[in-house]
GUTI-146181 format. One record per atom (N, C-alpha, C, CB): x, y, z negated; residue in three letters. Coordinates in steps of 0.05 Angstrom, whole numbers, plus 5000, padded with zeros to 4 digits. Each point is the difference from the previous one (the first is absolute). Glycine has a CB too. Layout:
! GUTI-146181
XYZAla...
***
This chain:
! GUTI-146181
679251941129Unk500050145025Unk497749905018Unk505050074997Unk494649625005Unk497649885018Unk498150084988Unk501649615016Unk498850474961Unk496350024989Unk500450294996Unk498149524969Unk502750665029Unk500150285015Unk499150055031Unk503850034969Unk496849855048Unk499849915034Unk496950024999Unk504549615012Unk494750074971Unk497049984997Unk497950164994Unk501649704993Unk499150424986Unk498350174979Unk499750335026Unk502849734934Unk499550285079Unk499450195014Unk498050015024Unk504050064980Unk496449705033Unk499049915018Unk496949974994Unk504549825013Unk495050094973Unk496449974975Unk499350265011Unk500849734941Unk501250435050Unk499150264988Unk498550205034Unk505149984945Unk497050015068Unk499450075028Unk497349945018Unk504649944995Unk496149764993Unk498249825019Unk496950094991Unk503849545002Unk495650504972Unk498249974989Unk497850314990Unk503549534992Unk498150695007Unk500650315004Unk499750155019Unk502349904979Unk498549965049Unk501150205025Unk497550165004Unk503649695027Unk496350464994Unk497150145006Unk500049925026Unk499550434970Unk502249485047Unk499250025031Unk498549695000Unk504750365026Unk493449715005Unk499749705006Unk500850045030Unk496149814963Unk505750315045Unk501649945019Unk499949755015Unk502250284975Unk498449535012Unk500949794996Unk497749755012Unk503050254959Unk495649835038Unk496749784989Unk500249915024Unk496150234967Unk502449905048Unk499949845028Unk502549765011Unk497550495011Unk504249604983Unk502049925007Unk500149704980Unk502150535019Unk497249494954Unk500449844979Unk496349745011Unk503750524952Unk494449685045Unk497949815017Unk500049915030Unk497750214970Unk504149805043Unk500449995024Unk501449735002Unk500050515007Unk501949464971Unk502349824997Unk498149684987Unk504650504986Unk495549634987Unk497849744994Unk498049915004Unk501550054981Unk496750125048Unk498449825010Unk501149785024Unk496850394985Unk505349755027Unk501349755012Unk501049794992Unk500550255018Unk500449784953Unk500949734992Unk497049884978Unk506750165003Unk491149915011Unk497649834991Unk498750144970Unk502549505025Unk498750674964Unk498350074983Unk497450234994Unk504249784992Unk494350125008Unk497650165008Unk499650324980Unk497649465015Unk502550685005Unk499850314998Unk499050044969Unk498750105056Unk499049814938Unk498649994967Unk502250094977Unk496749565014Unk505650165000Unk502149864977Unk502350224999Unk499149445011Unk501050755006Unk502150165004Unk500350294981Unk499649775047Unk500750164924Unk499950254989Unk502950144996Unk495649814978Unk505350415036Unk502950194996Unk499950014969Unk500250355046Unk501849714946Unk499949994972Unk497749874977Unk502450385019Unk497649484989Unk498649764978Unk500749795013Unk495750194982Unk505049665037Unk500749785006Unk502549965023Unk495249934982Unk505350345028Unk501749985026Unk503050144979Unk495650115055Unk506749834935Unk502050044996Unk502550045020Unk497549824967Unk505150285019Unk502749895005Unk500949794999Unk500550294991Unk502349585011Unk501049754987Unk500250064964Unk503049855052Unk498150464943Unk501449974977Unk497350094979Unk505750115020Unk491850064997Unk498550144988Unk497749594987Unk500550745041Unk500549054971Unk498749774999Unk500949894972Unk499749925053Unk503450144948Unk500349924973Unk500850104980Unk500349765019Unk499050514983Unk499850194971Unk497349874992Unk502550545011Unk495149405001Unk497149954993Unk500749545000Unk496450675037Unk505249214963Unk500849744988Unk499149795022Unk499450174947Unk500950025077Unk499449755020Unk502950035019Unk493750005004Unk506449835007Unk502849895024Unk498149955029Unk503949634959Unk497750455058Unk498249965028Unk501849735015Unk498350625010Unk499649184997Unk501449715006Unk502850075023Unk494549684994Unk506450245001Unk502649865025Unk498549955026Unk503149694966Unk497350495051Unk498949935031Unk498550234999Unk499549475009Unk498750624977Unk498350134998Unk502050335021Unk497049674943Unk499750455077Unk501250315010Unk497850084997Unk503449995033Unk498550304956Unk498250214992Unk499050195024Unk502449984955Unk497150275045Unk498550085021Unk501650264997Unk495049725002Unk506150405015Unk502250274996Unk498450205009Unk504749805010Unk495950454964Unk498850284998Unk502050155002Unk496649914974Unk503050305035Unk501950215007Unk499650204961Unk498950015078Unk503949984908Unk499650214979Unk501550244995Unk498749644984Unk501150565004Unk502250194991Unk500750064976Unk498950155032Unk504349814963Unk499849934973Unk502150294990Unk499049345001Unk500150764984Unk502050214992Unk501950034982Unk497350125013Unk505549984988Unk501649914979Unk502250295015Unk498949304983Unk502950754994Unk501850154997Unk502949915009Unk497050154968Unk504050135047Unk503149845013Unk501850274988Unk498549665057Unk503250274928Unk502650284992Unk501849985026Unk500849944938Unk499650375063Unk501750035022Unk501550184993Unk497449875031Unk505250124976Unk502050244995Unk500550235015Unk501949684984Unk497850465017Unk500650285008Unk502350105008Unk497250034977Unk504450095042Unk502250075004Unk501750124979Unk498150025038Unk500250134938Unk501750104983Unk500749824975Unk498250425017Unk500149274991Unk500549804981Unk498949954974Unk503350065022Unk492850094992Unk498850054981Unk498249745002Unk500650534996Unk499149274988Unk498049865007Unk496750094994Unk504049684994Unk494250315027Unk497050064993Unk498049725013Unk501050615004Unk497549434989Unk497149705000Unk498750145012Unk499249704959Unk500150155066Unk497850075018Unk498449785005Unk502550335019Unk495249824980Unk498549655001Unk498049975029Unk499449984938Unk501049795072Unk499049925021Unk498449825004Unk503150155008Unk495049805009Unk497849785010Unk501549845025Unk495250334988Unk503549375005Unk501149925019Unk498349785011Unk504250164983Unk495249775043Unk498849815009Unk501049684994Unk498950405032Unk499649404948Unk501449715008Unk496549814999Unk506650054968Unk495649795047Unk498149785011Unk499249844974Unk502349955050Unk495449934941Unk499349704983Unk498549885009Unk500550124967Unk499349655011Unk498349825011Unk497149884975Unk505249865035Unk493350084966Unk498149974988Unk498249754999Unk500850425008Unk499149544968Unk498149664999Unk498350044985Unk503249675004Unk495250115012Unk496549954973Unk500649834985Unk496150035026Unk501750064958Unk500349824976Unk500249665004Unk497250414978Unk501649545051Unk499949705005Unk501349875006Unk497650065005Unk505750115001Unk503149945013Unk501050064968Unk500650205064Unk497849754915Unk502950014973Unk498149734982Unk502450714990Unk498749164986Unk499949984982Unk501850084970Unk497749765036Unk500950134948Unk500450174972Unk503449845006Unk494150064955Unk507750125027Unk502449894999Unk500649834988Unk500750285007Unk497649594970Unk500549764985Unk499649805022Unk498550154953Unk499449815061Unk498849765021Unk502050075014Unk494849935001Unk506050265021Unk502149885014Unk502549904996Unk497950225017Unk503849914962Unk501849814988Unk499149734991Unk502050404988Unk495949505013Unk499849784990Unk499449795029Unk498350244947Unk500349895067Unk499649885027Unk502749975014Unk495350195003Unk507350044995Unk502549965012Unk501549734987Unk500150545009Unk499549344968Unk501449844983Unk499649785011Unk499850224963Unk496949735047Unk500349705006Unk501049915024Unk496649964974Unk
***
């Protein structure tokens, strides 16, 4: 199921067409010091889960930078005559987003948590 979560999240992250987002995403990590150059949306700016479908973990402490998304999915509803039908809807949710320089690979941080 977590690596379902992930694989979808990749998939979004990496796919979408809007850049909606950007400003808001360069806006964020130049305040916390990383220079505009370094700020690539989909090549280096992720999810939490879209981080570790691709084998990195984002450190403990670490904040991401929140994008407004819409994610679409199907809701069955019953009908008075007790017909069920799928209607499908968009919906606004909040995330959050990290660079590549707020993760390492998942082997190194489990290994850095140990000692």
């Amino acid at each position: 199921m977590a690596s379902q979560i992930q694989q979808e999240a990749l998939v979004r992250a990496t796919q979408g067409i809007t850049m909606g987002n950007f400003p808001a995403i360069f806006a964020g990590f130049e305040a916390k010091g990383i220079p505009e150059a370094d700020i690539l949306p989909r090549e280096n700016v992720f999810t939490y889960h879209a981080w570790r479908a691709l084998g990195r973990q984002v450190r403990k402490g670490e904040h991401g930078v929140r994008v407004c998304t819409y994610v679409n999915y199907e809701r069955i509803e019953t009908d008075d005559d007790g017909k069920e039908k799928r209607k499908r809807r968009s919906g606004r949710k909040m995330a959050y987003v990290f660079h590549v320089s707020q993760t390492d690979p998942i082997g190194e941080t489990m290994e850095v948590n140990k000692q």
